[in-house]
VOBA-1610 file (N, C-alpha, C; in pm, whole numbers, padded with zeros to 5 digits, always signed):
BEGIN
Unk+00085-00118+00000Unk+00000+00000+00000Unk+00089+00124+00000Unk+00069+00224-00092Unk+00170+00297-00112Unk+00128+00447+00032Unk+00174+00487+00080Unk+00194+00625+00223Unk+00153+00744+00099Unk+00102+00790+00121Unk+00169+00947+00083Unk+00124+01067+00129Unk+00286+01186+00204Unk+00219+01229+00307Unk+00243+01331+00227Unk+00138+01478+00261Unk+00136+01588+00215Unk+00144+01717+00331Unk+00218+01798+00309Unk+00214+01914+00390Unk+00136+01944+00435Unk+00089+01985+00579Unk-00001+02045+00636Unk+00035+02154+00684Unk-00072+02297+00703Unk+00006+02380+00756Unk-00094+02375+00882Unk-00037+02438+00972Unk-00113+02486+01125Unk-00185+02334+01144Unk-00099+02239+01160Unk-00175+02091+01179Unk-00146+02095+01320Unk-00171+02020+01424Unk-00180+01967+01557Unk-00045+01900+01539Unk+00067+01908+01669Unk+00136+01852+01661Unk+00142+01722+01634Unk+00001+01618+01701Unk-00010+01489+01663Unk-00032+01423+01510Unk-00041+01513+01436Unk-00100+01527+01296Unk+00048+01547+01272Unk+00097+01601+01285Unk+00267+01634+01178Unk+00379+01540+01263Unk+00359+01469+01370Unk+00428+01372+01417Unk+00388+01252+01301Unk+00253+01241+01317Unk+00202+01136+01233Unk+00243+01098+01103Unk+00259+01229+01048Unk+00289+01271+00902Unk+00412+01239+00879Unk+00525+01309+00980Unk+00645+01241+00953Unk+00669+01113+01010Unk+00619+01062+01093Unk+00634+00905+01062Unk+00579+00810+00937Unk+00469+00818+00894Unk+00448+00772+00729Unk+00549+00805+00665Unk+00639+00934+00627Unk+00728+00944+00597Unk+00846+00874+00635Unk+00866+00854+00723Unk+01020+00825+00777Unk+00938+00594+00726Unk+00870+00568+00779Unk+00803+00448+00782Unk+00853+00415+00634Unk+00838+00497+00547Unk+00807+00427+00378Unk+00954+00438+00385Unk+01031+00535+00377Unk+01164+00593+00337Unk+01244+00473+00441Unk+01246+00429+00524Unk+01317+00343+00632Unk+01216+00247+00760Unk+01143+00152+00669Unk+01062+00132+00745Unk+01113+00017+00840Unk+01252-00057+00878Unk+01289-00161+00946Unk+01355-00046+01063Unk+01400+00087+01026Unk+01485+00148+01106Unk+01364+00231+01175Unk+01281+00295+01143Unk+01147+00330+01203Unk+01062+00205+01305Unk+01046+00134+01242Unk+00987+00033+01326Unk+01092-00018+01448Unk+01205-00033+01451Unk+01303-00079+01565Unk+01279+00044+01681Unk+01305+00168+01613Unk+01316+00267+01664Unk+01206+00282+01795Unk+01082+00261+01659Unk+00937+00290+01751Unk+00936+00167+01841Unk+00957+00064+01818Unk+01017-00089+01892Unk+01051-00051+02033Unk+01211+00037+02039Unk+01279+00072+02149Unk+01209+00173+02205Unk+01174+00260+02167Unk+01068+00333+02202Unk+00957+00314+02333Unk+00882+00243+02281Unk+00764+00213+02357Unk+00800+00044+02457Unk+00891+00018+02390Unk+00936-00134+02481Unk+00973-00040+02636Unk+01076+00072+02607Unk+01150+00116+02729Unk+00998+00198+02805Unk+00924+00247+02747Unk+00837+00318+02797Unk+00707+00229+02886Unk+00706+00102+02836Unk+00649-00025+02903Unk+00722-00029+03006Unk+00881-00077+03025Unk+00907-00096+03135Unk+00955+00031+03245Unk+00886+00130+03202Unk+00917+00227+03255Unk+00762+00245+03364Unk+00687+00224+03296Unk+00559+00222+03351Unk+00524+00137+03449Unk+00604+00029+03403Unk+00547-00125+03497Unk+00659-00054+03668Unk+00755-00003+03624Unk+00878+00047+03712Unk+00764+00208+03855Unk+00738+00273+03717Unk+00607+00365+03840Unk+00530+00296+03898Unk+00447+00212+03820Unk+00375+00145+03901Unk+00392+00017+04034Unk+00481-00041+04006Unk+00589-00114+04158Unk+00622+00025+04260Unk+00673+00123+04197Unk+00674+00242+04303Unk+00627+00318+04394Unk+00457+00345+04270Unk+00337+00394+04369Unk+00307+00250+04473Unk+00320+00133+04435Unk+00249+00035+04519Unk+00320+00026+04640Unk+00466+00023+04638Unk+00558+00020+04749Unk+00537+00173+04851Unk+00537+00262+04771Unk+00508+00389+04835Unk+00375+00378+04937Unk+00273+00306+04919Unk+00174+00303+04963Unk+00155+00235+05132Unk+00287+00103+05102Unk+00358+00042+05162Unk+00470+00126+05276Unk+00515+00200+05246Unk+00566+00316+05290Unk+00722+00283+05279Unk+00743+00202+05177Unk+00905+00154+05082Unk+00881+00282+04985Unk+01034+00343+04957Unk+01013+00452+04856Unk+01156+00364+04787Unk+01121+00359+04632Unk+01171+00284+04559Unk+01207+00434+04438Unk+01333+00359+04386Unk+01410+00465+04255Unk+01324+00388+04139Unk+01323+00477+04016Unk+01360+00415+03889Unk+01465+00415+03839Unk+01439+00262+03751Unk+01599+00204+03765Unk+01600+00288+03588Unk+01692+00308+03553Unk+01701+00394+03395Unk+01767+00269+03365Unk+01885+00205+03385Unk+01935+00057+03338Unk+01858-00035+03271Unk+01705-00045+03361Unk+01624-00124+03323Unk+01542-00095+03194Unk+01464+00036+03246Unk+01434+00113+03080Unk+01563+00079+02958Unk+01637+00132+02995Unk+01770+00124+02888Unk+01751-00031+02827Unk+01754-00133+02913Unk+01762-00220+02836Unk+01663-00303+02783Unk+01533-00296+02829Unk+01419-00288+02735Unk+01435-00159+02623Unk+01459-00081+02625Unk+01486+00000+02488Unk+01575-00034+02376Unk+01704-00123+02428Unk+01774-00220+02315Unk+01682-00289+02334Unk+01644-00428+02386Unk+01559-00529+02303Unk+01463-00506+02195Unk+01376-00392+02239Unk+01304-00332+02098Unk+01358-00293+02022Unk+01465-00210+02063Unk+01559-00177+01866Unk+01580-00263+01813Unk+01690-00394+01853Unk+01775-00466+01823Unk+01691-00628+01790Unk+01593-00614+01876Unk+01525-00755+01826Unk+01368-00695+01813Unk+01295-00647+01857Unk+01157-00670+01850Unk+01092-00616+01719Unk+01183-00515+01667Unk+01184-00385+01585Unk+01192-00499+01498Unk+01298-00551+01434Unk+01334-00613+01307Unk+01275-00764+01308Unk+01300-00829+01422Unk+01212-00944+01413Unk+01066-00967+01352Unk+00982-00856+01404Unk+00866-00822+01420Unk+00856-00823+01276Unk+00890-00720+01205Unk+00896-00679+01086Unk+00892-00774+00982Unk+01006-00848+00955Unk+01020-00969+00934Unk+00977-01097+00925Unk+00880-01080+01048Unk+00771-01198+01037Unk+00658-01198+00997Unk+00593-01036+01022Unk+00495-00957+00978Unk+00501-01001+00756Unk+00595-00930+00722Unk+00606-00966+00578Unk+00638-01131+00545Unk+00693-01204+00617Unk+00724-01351+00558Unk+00550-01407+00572Unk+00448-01352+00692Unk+00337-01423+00737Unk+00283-01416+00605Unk+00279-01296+00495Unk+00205-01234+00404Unk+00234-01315+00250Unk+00373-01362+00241Unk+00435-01476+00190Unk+00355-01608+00205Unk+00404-01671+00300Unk+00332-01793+00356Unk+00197-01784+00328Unk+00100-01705+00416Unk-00004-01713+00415Unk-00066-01567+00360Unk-00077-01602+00186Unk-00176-01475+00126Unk-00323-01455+00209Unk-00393-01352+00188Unk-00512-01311+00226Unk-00606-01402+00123Unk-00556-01460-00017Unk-00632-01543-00084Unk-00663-01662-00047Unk-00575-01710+00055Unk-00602-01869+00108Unk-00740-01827+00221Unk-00815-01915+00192Unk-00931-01944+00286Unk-00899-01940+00390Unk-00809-02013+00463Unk-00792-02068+00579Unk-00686-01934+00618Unk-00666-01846+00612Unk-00557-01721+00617Unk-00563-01728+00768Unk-00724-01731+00762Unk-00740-01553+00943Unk-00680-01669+01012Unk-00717-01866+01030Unk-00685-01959+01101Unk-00484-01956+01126Unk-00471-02017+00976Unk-00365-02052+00963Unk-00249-01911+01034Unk-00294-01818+00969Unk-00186-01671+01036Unk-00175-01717+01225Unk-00327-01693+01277Unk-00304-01664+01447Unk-00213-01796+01513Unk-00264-01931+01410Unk-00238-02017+01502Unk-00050-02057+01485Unk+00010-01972+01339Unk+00148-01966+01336Unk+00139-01843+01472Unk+00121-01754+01450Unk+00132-01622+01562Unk+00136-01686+01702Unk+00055-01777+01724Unk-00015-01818+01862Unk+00101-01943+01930Unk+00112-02011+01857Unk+00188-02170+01878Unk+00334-02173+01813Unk+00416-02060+01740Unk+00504-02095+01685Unk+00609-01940+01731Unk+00531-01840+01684Unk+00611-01729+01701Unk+00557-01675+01853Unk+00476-01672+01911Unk+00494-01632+02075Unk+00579-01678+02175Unk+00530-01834+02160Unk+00643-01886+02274Unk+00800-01894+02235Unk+00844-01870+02112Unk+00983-01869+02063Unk+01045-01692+02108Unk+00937-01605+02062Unk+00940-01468+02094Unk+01001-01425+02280Unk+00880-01516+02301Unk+00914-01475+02461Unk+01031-01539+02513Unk+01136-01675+02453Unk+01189-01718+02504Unk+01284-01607+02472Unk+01311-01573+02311Unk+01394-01492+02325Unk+01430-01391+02420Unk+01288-01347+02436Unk+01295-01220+02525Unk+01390-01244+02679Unk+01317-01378+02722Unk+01340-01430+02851Unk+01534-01434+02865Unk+01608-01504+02727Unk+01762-01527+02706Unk+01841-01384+02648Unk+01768-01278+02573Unk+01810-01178+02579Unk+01846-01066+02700Unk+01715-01042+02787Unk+01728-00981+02876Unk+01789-01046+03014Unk+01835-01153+02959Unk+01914-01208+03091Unk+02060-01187+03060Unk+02074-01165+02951Unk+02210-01125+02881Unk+02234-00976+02903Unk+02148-00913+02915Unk+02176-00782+02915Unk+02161-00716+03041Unk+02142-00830+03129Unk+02104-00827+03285Unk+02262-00866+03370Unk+02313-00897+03233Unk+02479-00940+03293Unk+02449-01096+03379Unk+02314-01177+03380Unk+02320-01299+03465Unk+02353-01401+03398Unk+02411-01532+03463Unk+02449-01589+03384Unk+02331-01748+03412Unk+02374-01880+03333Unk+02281-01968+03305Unk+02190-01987+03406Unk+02212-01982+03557Unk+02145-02057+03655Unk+02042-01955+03691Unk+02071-01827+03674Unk+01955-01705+03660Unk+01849-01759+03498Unk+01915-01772+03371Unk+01787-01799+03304Unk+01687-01874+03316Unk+01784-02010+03371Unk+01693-02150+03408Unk+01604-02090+03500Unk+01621-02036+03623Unk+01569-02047+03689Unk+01449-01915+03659Unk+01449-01813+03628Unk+01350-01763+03554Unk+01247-01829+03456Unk+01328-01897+03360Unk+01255-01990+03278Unk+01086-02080+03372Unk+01167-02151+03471Unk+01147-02224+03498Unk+01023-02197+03624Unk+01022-02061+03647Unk+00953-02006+03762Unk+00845-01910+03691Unk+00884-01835+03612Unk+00786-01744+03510Unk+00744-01785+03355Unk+00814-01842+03318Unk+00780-01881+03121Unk+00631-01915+03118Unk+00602-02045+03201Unk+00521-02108+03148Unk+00368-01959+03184Unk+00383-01898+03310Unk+00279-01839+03345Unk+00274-01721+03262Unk+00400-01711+03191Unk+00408-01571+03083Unk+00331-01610+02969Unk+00342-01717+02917Unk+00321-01777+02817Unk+00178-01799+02796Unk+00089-01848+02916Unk-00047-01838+02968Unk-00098-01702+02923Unk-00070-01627+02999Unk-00079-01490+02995Unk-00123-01443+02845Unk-00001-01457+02789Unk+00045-01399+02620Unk-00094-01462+02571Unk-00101-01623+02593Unk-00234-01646+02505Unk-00371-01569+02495Unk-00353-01563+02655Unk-00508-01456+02658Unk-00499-01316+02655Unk-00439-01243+02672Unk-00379-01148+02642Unk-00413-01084+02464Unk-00272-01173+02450Unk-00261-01104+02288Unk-00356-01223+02183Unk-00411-01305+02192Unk-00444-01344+02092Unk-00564-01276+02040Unk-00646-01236+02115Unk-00753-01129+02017Unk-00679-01020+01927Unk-00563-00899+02016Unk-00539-00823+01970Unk-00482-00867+01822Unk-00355-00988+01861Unk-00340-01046+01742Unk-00331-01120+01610Unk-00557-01173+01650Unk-00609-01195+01522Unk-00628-01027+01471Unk-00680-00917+01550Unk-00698-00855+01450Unk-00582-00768+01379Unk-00473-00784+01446Unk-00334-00721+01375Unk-00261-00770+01247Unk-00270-00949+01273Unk-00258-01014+01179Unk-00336-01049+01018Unk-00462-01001+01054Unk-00577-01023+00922Unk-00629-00879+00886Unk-00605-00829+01009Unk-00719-00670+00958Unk-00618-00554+00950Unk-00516-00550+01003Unk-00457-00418+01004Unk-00361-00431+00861Unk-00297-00306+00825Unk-00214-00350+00712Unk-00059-00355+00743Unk+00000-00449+00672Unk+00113-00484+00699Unk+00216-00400+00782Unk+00211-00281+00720Unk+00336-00150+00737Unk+00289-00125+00864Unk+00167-00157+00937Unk+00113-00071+01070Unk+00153-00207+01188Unk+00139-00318+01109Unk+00166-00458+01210Unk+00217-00406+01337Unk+00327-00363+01339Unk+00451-00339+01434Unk+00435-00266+01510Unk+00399-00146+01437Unk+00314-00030+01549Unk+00208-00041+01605Unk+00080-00115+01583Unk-00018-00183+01637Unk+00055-00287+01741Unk+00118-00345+01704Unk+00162-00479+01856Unk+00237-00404+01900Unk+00318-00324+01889Unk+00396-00218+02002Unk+00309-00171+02094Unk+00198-00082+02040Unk+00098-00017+02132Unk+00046-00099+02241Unk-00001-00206+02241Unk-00029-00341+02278Unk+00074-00357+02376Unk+00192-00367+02322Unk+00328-00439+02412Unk+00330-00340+02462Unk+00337-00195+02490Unk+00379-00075+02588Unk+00329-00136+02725Unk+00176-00205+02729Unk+00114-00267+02842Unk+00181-00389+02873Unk+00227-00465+02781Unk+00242-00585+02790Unk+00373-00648+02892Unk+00465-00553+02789Unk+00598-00503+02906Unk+00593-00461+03022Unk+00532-00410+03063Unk+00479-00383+03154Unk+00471-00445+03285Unk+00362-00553+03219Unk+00325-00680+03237Unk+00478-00806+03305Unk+00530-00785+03185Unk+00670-00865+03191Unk+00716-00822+03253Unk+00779-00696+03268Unk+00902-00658+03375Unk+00862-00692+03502Unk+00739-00706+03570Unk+00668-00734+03710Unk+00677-00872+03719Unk+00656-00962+03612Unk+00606-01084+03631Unk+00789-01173+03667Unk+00843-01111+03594Unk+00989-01157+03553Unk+01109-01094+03732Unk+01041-01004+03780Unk+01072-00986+03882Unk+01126-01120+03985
//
């Protein structure tokens, strides 16, 4: 589907943000999408980070935000979620045209059973890498949170991502499950605790 953005004058800032992202999207859309990736990944675990804060505060524990932690949810979205995403988004479109009958099935239940739980493991062996821990920290994360993450993810994202996968259009995939993941991360950084 071809973008095409046109000058606006006296537009709303959200309108000429918008504008130059269609722009920047068509012109560099793996380096836009990572970007927006790191973006909103760090801003997930930034959120899930206030919210442990207000709860402890309440508690009458006064807790920092950790910027380390943001930081490194902000690489995993550049460096993997950004381009992965992308990537699978266009191969799904390959594999499975919108002409095959069986599309809306065949797409969620690759999405659902093949690319989630591989996704999250990544997530789970990346950020343990970038956590500086070494094997007996992954296992044992693995082994204490995966399966209940994994639960989660099903009910969670599988509505959002029948309709990301069949209804939205390709170029938006990423930015649609980002929006999604800002909560989701969220989600993770607490659970992974």
């Amino acid at each position: 589907m071809h973008v095409q953005s046109l000058p606006v004058r006296n537009a709303s800032i959200h309108v000429r943000l918008l504008q130059q992202y269609l722009v920047l999207l068509k012109k560099y859309p793996i380096l836009t999408k990572s970007v927006t990736s790191g973006i909103l990944t760090a801003l997930g675990n930034l959120l899930s980070q206030i919210l442990e804060a207000k709860k402890k505060a309440k508690n009458g524990v006064v807790s920092q935000i950790d910027p380390a932690g943001a930081a490194r949810y902000a690489i995993y979205g550049l460096v993997i979620t950004g381009p992965l995403s992308h990537y699978f988004y266009q191969l799904m479109e390959v594999w499975m045209p919108s002409t095959d009958p069986l599309c809306l099935v065949k797409r969620l239940l690759l999405d659902r059973l093949v690319f989630a739980p591989g996704f999250l493991l990544i997530f789970y062996f990346v950020m343990n890498i970038l956590e500086a821990k070494g094997w007996r920290d992954f296992e044992k994360k693995m082994r204490g949170s995966y399966w209940t993450a994994l639960k989660m993810n099903w009910k969670v994202w599988t509505p959002f991502q029948f309709i990301n996968i069949n209804f939205v259009p390709v170029q938006f995939r990423v930015l649609f499950a980002n929006m999604v993941a800002l909560f989701w991360y969220a989600y993770l950084a607490s659970v992974r605790k």
